[in-house]
GUPALO-274158 format. One line per field, with one value per residue (C-alpha): x, y, z; residue number from 0; residue in three letters. Coordinates in Angstrom, 2 decimals, m for minus. Each point is the difference from the previous one (the first is absolute). Layout:
<martis>
xx	c(X/...)
yy	c(Y/...)
zz	c(Z/...)
resi	c(NUM/...)
resn	c(ala/...)
</martis>
This chain:
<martis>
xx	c(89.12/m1.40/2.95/0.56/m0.40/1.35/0.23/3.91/m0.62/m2.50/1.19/2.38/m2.90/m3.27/0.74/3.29/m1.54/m0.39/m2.96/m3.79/0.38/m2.43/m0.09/m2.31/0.19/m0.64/m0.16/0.53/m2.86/m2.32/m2.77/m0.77/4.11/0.10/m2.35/2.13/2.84/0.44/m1.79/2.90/2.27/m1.55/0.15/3.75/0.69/m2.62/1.78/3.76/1.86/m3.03/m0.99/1.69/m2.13/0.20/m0.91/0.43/m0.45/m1.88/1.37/3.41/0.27/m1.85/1.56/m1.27/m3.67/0.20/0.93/m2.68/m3.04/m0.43/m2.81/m1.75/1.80/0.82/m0.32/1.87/1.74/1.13/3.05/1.13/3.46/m0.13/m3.78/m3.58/m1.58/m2.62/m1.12/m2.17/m1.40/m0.84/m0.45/m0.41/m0.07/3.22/m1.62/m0.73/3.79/0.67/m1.72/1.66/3.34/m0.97/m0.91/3.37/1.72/m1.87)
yy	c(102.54/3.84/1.70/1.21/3.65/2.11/4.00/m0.91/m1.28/1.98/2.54/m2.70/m2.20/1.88/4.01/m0.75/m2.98/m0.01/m2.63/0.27/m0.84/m1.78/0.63/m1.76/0.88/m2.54/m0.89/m4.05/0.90/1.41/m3.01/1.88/0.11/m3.46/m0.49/2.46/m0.92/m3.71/2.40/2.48/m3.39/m0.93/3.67/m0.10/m3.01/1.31/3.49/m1.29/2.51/1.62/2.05/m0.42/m1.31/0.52/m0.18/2.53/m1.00/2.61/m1.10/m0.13/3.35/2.44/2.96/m1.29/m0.64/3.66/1.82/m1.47/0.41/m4.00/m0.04/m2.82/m3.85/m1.50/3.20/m0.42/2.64/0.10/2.26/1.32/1.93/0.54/1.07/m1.47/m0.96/m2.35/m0.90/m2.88/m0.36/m3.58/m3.53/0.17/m3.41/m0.61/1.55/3.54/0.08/m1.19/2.29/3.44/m1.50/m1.06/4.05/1.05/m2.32/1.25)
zz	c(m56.96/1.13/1.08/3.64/m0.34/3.46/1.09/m1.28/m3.19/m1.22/m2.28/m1.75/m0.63/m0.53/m0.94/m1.91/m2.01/m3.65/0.04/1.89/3.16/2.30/3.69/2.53/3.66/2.26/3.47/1.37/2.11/m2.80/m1.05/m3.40/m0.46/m0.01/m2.77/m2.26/0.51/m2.00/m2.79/0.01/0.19/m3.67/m1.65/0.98/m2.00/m3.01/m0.04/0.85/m2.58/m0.80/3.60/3.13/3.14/3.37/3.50/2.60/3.84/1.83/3.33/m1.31/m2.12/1.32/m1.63/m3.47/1.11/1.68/m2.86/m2.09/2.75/m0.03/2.24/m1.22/m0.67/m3.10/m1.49/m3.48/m1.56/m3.76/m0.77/m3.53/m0.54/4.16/0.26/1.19/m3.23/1.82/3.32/1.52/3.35/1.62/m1.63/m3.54/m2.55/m1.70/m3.67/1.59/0.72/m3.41/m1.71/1.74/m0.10/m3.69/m0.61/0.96/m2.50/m2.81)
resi	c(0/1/2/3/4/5/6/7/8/9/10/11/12/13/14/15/16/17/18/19/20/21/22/23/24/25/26/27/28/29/30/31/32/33/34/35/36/37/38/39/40/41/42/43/44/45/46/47/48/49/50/51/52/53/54/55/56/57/58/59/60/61/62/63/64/65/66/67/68/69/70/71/72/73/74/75/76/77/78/79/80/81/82/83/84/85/86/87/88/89/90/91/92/93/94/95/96/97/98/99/100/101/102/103/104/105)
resn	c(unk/unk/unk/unk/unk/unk/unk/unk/unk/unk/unk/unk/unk/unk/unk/unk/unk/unk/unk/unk/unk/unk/unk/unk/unk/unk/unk/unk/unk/unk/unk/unk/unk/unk/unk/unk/unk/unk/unk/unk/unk/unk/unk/unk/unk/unk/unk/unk/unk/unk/unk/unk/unk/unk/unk/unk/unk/unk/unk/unk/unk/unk/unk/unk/unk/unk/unk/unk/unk/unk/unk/unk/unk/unk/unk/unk/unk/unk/unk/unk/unk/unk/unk/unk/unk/unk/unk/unk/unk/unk/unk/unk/unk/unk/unk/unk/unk/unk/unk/unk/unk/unk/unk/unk/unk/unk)
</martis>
């Protein structure tokens, strides 16, 4: 299961982790959220040990969504050894995800 990522738990999980790490902001109220999110269900049981995957509530943490100018929801951010390697904007099929989560393995 994605993990619940919040303005608190940020830095443990995302800029201090040793793995890829997939973020997907999300809203309840977002239609196009909905659609991502059972896709970012199934990468975090394909990349469990491999990347870490997450969800960040907009609503709930805005401090995170601030600092990284999330206008836009699910935007999708990939981080590397605490930086933006790779971002996506809106609905995407599950392979697109794959594929830049699959470049930061390599």
């Amino acid at each position: 299961m994605a993990l619940e990522i919040t303005d608190a738990n940020f830095e443990e999980m995302v800029l201090k982790s040793d793995k890829p790490v997939l973020i997907d902001f999300w809203a309840e109220w977002c239609g196009p959220c909905r659609m991502v999110g059972p896709i970012v269900e199934e990468l975090s049981k394909e990349y469990e040990g491999k990347a870490v995957i997450g969800k960040v509530n907009v609503d709930n943490n805005p401090n995170i969504s601030m600092n990284y100018g999330i206008r836009n929801i699910p935007t999708l951010l990939i981080f590397k050894n605490g930086e933006i390697v790779d971002k996506q904007v809106g609905a995407v099929p599950k392979s697109i995800l794959s594929n830049k989560l699959n470049a930061q393995l390599a």
